[in-house]
The first five atom37 places (N, CA, C, CB, O) and aatype in JSON, in Angstrom:
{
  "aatype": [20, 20, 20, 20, 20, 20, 20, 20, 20, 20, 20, 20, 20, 20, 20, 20, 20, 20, 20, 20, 20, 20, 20, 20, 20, 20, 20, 20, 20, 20, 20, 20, 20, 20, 20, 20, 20, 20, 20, 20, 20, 20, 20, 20, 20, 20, 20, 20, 20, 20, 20, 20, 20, 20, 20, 20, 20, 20, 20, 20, 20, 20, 20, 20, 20, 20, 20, 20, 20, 20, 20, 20, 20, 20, 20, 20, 20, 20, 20, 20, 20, 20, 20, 20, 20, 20, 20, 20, 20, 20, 20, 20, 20, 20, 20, 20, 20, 20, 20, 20, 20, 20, 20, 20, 20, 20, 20, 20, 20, 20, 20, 20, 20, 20, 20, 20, 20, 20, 20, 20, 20, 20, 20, 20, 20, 20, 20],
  "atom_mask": [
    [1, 1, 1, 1, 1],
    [1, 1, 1, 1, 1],
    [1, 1, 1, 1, 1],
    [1, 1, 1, 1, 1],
    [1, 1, 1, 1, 1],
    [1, 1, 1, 1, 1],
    [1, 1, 1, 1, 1],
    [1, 1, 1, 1, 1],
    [1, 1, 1, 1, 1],
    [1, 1, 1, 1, 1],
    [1, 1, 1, 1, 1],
    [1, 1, 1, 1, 1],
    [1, 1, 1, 1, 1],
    [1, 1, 1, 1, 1],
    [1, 1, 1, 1, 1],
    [1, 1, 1, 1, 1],
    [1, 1, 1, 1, 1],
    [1, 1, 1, 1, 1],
    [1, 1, 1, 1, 1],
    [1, 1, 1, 1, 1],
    [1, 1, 1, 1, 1],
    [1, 1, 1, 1, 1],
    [1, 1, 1, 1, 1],
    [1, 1, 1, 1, 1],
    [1, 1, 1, 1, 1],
    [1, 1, 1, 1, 1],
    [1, 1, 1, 1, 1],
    [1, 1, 1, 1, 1],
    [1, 1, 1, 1, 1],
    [1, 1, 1, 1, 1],
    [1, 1, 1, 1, 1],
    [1, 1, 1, 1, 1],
    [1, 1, 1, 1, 1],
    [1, 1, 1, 1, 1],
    [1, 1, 1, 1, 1],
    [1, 1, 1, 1, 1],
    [1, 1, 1, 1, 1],
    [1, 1, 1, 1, 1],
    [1, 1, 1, 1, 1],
    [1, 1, 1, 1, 1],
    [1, 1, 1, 1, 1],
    [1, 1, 1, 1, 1],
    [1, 1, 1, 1, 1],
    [1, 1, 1, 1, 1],
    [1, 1, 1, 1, 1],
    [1, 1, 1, 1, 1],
    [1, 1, 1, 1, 1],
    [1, 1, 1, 1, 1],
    [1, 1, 1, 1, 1],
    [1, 1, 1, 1, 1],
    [1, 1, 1, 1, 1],
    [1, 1, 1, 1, 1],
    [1, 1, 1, 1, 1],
    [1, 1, 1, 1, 1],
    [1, 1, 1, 1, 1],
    [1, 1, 1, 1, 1],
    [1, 1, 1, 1, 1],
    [1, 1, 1, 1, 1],
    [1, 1, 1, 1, 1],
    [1, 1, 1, 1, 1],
    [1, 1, 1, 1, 1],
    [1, 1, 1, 1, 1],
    [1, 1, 1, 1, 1],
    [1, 1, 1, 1, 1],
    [1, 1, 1, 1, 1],
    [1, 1, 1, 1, 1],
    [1, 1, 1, 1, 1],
    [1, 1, 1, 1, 1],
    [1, 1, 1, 1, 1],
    [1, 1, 1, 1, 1],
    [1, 1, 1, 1, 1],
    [1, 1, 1, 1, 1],
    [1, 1, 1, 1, 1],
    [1, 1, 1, 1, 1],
    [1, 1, 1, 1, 1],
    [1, 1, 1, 1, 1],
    [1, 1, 1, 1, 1],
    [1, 1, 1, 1, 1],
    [1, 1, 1, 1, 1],
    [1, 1, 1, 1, 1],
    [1, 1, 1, 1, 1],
    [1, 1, 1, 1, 1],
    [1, 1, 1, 1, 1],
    [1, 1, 1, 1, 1],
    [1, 1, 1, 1, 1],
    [1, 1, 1, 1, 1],
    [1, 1, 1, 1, 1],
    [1, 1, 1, 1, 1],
    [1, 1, 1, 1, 1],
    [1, 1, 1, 1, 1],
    [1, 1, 1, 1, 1],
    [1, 1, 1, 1, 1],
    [1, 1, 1, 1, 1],
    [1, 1, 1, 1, 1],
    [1, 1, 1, 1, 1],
    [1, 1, 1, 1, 1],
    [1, 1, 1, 1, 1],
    [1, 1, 1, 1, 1],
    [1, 1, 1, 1, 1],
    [1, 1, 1, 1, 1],
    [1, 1, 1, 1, 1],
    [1, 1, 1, 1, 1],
    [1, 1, 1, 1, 1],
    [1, 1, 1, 1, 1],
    [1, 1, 1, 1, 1],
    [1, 1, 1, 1, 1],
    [1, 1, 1, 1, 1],
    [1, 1, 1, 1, 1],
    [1, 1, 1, 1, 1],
    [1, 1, 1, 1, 1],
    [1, 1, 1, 1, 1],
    [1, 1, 1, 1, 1],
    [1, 1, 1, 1, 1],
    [1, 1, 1, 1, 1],
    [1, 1, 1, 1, 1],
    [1, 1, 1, 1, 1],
    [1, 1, 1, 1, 1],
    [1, 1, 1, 1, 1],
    [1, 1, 1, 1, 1],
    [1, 1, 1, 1, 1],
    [1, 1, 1, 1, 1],
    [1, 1, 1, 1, 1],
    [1, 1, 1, 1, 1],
    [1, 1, 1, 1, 1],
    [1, 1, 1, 1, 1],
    [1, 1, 1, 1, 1],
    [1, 1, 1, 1, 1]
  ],
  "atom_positions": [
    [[-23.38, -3.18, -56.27], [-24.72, -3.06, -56.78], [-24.71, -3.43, -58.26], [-25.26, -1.63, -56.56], [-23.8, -3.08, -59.02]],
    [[-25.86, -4.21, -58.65], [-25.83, -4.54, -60.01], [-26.56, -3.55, -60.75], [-26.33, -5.85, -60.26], [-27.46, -2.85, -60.27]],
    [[-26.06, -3.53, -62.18], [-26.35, -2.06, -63.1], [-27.42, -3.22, -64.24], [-24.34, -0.98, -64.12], [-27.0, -4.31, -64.64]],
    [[-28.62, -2.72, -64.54], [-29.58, -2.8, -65.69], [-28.79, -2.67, -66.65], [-30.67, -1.84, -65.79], [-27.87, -1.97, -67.06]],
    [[-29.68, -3.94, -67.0], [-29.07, -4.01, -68.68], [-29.87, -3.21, -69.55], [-29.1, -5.58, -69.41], [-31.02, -2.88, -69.24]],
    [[-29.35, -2.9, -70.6], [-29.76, -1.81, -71.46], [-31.02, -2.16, -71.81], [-28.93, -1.56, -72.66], [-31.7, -1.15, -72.03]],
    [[-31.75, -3.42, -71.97], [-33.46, -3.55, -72.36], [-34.08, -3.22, -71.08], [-34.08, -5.2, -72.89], [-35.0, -2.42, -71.2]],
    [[-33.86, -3.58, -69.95], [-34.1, -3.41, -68.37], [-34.3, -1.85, -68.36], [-32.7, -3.96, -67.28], [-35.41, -1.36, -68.16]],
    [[-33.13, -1.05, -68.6], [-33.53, 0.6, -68.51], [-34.22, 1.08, -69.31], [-32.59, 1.5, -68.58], [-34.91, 2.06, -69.02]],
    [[-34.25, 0.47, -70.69], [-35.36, 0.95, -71.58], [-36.69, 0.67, -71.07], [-35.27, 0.36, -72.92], [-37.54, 1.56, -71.01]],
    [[-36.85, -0.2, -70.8], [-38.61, -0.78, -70.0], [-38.89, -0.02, -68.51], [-38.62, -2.93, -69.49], [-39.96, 0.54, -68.25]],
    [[-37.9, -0.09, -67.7], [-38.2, 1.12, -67.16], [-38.67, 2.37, -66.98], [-37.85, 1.25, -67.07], [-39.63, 2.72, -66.3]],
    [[-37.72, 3.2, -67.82], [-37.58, 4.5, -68.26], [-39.15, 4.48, -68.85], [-36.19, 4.81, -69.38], [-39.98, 5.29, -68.45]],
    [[-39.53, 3.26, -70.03], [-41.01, 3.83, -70.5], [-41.43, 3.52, -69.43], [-41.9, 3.28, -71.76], [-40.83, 4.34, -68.74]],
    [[-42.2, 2.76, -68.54], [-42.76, 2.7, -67.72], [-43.21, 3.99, -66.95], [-42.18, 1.93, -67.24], [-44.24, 4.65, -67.03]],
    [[-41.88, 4.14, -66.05], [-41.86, 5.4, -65.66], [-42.37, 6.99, -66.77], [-40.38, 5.36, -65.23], [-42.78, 8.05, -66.29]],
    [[-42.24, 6.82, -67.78], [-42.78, 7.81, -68.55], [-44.07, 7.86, -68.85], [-42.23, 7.87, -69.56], [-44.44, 9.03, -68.84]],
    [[-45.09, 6.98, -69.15], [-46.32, 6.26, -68.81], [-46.94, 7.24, -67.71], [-46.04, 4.66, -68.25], [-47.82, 8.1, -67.67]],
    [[-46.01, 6.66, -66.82], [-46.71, 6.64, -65.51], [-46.99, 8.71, -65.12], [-45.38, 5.55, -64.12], [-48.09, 9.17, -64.83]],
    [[-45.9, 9.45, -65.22], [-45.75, 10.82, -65.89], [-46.53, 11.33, -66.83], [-44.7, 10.93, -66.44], [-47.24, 12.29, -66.52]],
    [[-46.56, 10.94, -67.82], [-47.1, 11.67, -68.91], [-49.09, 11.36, -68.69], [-46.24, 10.92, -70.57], [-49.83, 12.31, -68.94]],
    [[-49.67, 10.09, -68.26], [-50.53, 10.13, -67.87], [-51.53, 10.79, -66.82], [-50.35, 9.5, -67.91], [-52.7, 11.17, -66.86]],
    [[-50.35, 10.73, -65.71], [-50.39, 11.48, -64.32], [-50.94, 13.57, -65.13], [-48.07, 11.25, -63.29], [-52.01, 14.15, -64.9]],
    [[-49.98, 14.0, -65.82], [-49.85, 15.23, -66.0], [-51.87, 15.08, -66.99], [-47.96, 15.73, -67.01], [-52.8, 15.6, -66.37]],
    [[-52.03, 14.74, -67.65], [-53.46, 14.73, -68.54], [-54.34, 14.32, -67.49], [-53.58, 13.62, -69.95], [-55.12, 15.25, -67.32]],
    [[-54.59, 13.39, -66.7], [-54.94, 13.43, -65.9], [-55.38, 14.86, -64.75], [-54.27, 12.65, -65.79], [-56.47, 15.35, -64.44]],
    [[-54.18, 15.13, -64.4], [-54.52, 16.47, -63.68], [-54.81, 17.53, -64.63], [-53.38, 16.97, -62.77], [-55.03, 18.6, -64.08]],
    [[-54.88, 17.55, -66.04], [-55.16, 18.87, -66.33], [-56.68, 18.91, -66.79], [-54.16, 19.41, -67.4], [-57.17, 19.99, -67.13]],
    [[-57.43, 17.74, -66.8], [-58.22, 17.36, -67.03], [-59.66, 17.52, -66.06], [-57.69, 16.41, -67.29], [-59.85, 16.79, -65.09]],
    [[-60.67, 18.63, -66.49], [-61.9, 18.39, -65.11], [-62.69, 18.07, -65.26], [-62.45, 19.16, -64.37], [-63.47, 18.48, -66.12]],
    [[-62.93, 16.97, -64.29], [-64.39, 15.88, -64.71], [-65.56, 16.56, -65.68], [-65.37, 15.43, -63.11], [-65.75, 17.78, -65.67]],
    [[-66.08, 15.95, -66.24], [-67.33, 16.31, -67.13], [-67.04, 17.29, -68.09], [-68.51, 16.84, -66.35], [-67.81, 17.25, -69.06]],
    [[-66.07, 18.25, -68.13], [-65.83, 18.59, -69.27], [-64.7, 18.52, -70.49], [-66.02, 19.39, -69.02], [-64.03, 19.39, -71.04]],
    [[-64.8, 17.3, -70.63], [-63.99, 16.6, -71.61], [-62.67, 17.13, -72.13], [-64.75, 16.41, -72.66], [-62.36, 17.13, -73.32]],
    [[-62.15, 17.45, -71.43], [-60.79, 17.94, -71.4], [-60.62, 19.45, -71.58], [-60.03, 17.26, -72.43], [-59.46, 19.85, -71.69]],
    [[-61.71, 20.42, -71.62], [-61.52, 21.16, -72.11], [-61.38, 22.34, -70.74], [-62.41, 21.14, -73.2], [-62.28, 22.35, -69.9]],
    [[-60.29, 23.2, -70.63], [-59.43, 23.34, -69.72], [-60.39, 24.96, -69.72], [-57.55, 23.06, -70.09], [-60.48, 25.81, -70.61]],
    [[-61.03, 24.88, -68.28], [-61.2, 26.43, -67.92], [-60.97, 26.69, -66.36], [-62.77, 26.97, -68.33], [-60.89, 25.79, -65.52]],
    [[-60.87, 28.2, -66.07], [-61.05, 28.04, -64.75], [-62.4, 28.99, -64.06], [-59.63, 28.39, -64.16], [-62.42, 29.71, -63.07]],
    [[-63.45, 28.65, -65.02], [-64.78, 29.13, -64.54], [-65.51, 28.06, -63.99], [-65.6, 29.76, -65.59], [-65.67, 26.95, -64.48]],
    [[-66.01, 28.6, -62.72], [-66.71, 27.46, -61.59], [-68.38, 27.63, -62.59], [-66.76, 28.24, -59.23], [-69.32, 27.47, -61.81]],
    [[-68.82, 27.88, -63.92], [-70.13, 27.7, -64.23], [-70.25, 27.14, -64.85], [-70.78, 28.34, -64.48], [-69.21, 26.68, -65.31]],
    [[-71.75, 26.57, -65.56], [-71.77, 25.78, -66.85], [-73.23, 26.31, -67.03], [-71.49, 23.95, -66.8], [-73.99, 26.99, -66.35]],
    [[-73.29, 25.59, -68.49], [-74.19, 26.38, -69.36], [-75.17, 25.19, -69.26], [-73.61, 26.93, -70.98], [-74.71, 24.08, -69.55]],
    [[-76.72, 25.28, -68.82], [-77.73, 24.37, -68.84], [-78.97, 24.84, -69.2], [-77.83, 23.8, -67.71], [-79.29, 26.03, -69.11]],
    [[-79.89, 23.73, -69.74], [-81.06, 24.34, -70.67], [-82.18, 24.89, -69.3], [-81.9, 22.84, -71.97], [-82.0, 24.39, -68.19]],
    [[-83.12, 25.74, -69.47], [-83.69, 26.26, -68.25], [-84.87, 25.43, -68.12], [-84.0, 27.79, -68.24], [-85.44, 25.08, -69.15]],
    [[-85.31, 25.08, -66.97], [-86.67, 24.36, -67.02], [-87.46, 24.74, -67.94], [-87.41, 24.46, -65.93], [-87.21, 25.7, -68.66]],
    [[-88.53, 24.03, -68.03], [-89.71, 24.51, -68.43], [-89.72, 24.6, -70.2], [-89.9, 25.96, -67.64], [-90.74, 24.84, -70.85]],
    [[-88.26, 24.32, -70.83], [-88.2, 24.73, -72.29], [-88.82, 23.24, -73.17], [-86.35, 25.2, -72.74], [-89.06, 22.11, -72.73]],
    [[-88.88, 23.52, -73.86], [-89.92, 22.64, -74.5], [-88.51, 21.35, -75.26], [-91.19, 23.81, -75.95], [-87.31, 21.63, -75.34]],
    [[-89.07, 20.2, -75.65], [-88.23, 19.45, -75.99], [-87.9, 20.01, -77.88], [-88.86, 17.85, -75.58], [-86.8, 20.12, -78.42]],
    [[-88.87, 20.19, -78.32], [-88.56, 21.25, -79.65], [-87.76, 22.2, -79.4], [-89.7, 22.0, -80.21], [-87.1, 22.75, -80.28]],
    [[-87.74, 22.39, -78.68], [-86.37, 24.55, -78.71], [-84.9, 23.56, -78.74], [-86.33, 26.32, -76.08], [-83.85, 23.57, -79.38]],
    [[-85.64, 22.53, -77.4], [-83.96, 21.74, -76.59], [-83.58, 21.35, -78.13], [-84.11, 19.81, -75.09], [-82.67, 22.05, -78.58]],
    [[-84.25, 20.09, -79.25], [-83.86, 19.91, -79.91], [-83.07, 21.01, -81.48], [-84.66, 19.17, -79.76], [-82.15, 20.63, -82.2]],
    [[-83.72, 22.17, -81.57], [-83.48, 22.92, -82.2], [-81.62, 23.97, -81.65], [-84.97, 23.55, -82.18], [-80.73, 24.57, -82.25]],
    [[-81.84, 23.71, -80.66], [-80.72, 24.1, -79.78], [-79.26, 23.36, -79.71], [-81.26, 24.01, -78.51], [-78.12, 23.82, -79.55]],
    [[-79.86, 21.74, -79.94], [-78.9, 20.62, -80.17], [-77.93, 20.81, -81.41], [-79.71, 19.31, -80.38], [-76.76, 21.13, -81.66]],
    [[-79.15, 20.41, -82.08], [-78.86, 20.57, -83.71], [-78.28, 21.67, -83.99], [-80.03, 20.57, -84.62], [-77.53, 21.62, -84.97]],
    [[-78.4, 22.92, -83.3], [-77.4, 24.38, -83.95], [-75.74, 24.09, -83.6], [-77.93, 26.21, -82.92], [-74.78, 24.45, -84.27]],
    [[-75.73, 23.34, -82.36], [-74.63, 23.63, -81.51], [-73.6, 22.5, -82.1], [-75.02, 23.52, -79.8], [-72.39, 22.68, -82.09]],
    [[-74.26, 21.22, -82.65], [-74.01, 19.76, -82.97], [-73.41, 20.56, -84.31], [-75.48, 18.42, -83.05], [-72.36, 20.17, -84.83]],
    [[-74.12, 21.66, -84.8], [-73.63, 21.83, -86.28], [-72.28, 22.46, -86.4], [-74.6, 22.72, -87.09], [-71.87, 22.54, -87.56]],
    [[-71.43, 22.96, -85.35], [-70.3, 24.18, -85.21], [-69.4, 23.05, -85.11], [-70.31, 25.47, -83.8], [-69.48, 22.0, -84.47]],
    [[-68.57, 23.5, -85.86], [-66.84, 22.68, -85.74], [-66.52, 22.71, -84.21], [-65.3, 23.72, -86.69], [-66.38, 21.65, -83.61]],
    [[-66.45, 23.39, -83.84], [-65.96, 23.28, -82.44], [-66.54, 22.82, -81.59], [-65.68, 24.18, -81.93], [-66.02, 23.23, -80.55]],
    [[-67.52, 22.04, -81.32], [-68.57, 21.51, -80.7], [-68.55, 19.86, -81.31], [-69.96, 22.46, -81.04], [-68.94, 19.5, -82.43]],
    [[-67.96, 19.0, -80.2], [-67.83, 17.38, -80.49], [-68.88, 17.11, -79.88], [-66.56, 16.46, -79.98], [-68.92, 17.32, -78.67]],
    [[-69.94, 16.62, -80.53], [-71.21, 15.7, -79.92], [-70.78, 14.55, -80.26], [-72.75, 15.9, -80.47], [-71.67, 13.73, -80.07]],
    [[-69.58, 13.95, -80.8], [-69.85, 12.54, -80.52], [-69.68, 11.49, -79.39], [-69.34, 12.1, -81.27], [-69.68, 10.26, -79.46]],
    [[-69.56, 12.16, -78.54], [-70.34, 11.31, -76.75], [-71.38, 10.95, -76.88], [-70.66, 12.17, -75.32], [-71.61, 9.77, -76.63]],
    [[-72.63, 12.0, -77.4], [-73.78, 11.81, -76.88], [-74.57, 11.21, -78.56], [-74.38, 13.4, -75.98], [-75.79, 11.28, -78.73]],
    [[-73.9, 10.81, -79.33], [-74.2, 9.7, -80.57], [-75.04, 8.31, -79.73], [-72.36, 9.06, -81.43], [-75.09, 8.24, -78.5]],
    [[-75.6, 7.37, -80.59], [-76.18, 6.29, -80.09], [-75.23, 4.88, -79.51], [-77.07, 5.97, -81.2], [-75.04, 4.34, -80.6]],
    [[-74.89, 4.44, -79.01], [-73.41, 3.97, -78.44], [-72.29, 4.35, -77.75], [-72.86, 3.72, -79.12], [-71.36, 3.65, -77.34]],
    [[-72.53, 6.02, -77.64], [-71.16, 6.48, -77.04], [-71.24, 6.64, -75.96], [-70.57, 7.55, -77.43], [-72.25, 6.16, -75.45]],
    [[-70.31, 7.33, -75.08], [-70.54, 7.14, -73.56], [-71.14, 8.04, -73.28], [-69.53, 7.05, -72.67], [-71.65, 7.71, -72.21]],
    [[-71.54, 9.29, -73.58], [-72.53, 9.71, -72.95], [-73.97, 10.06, -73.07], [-72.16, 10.36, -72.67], [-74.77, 10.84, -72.54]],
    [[-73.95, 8.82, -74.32], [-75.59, 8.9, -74.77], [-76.8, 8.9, -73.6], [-75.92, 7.51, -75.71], [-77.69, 9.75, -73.71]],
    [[-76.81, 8.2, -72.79], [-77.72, 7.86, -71.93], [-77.11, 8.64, -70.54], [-77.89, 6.21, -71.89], [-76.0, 8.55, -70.02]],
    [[-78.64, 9.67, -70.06], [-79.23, 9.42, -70.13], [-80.43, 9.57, -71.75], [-79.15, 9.71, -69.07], [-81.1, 10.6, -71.64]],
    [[-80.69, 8.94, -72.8], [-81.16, 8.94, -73.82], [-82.6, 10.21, -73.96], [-81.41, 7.43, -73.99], [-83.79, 9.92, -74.01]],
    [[-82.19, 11.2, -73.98], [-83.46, 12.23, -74.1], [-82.64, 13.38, -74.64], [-84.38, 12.65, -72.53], [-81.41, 13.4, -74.62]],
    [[-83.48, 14.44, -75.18], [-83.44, 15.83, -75.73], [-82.5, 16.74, -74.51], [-85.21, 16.47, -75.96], [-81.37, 17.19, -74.69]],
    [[-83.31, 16.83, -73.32], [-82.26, 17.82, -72.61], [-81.38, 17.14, -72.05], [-82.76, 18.73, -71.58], [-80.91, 17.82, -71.14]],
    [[-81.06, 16.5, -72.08], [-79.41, 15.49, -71.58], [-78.55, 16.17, -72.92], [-79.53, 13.02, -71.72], [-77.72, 17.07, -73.0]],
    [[-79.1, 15.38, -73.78], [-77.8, 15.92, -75.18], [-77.63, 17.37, -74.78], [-78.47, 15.9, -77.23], [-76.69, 17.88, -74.17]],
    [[-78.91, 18.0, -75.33], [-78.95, 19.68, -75.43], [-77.77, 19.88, -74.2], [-80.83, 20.56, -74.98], [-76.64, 20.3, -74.44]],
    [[-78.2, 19.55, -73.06], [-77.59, 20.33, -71.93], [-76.05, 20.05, -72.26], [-78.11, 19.81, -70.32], [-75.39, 21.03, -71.91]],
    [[-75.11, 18.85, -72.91], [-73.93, 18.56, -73.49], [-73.79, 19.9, -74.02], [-73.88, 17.34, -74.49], [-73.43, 20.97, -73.53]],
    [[-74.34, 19.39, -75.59], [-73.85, 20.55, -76.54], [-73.93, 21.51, -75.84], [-74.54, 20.85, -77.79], [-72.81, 22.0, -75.67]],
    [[-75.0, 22.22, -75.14], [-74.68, 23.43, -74.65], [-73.61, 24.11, -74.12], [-75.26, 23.54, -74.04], [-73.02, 25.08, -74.61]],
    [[-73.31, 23.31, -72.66], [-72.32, 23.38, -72.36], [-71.2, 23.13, -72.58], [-72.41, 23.24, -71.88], [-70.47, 23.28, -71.6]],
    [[-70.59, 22.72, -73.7], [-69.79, 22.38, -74.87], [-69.57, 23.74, -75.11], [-70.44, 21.5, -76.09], [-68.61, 24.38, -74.69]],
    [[-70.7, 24.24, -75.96], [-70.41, 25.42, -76.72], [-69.9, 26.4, -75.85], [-71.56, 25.92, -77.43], [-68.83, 26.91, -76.17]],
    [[-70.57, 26.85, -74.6], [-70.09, 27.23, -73.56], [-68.96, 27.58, -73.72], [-70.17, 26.54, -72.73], [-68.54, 28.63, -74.21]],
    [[-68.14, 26.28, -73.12], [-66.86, 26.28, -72.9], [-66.03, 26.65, -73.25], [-66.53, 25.71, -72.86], [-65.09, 27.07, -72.58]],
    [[-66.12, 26.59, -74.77], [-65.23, 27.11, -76.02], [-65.58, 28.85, -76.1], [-65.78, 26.17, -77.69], [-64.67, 29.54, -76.57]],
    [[-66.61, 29.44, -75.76], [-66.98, 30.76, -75.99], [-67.56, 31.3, -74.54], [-68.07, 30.82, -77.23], [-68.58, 31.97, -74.65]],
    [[-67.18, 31.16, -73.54], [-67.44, 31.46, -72.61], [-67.04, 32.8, -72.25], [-67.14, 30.63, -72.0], [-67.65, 33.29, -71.29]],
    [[-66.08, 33.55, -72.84], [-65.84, 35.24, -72.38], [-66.43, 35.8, -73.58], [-64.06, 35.89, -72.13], [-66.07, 36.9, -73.99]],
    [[-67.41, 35.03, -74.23], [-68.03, 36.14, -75.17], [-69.26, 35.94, -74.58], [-67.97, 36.0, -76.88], [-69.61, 34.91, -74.01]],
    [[-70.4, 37.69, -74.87], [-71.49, 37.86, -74.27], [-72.88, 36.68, -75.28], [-71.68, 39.72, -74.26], [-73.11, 36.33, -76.43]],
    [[-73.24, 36.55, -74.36], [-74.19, 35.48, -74.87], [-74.19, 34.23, -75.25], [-74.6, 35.76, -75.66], [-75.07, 33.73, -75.94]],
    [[-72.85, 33.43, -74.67], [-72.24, 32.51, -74.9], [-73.09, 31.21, -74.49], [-71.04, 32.73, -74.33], [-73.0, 30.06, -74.92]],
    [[-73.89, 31.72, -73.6], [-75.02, 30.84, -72.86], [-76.67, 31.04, -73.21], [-74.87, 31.18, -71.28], [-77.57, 30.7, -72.44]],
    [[-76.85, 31.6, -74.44], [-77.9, 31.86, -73.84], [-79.43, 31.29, -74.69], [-77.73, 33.38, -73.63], [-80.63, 31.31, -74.39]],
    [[-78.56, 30.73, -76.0], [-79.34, 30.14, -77.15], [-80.8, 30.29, -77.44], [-79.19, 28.89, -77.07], [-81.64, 29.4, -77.4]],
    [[-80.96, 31.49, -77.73], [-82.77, 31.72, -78.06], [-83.52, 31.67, -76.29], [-83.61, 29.86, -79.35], [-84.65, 31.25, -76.03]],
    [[-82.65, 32.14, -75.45], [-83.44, 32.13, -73.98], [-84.1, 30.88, -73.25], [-84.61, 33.03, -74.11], [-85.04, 30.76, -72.46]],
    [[-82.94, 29.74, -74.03], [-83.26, 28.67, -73.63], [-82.82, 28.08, -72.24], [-82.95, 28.01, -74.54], [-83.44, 27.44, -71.39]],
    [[-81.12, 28.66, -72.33], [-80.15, 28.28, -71.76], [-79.79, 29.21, -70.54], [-79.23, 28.15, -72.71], [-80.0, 30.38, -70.84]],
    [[-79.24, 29.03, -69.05], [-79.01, 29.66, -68.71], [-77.33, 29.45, -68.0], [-80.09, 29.88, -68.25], [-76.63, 28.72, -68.7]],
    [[-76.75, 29.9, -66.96], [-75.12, 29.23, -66.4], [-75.74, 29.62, -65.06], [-73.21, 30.1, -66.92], [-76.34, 30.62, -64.68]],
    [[-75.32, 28.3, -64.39], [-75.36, 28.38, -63.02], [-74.08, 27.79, -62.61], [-76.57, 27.72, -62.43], [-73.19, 27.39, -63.35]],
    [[-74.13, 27.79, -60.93], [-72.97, 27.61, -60.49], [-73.12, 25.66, -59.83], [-72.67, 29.05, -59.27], [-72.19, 25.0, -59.36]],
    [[-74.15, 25.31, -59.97], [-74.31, 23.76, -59.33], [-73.55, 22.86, -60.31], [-76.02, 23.16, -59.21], [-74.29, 22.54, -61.24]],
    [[-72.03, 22.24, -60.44], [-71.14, 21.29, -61.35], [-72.61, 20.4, -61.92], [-69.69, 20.17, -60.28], [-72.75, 19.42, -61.19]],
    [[-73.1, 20.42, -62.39], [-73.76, 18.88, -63.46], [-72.92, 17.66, -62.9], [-73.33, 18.98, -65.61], [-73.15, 16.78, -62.07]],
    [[-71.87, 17.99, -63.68], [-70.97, 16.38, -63.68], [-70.93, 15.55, -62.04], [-68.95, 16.76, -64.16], [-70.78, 14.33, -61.92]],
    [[-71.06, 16.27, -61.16], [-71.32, 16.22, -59.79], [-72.6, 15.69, -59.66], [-71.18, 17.48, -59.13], [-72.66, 14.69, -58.95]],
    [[-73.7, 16.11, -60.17], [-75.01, 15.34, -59.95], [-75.36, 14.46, -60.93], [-76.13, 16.17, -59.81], [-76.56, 14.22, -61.06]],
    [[-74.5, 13.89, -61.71], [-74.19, 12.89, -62.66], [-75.31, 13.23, -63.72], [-74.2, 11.33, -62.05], [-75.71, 12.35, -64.49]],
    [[-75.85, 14.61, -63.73], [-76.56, 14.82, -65.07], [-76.04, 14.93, -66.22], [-77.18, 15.76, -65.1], [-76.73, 14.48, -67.14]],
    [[-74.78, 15.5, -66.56], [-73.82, 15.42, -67.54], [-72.55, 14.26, -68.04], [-73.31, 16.45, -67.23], [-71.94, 13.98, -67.0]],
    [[-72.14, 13.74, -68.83], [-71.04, 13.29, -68.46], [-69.88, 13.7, -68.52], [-70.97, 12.52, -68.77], [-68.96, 13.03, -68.06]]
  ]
}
């Protein structure tokens, strides 16, 4: 049997490491919420009926916290569109969510917001 030459196992070996290290982010990763690792089946969404003023006032609080990346839903990014107030809002929201989710009221932004159990990212309302 012939033995790889030493550039041969190096290109390999990355290859194969690639292929691993992608695989693992991949699985730790759950759709629509941008990597951010929980194991609660809810999410945080704005409630009917709220006015596009609260949604926007709601944006803007959540857009303002360090821990809260709105830049998806910026003008160009991928999850700008669908282009309206409760699309973003419902992001940030559930953003903020995510990050504060075992604290009380984590959802609930001026009685805008509520958590249900229907995935968003599943009915392609979120991205």
């Amino acid at each position: 049997m012939e033995s790889l030459s030493r550039p041969s196992f190096l290109l390999l070996a990355t290859v194969v490491f690639q292929l691993f290290s992608s695989a693992t982010v991949v699985g730790t990763r759950e759709a629509g919420n941008h990597g951010i690792r929980t194991g609660s089946k809810k999410w945080c969404m704005p409630k009917n009926g709220v006015s596009d003023a609260d949604l926007q006032k709601c944006l803007d609080w959540a857009c303002g916290r360090k821990e809260v990346d709105c830049a998806p839903i910026q003008n160009g990014a991928i999850c700008y569109n669908p282009n309206n107030v409760r699309y973003h809002a419902a992001y940030a929201m559930n953003y903020y969510y995510r990050k504060h989710e075992t604290e009380p009221g984590s959802c609930d932004f001026r009685g805008t917001a509520e958590t249900t159990t229907n995935n968003p990212s599943k009915l392609k309302t979120l991205c």
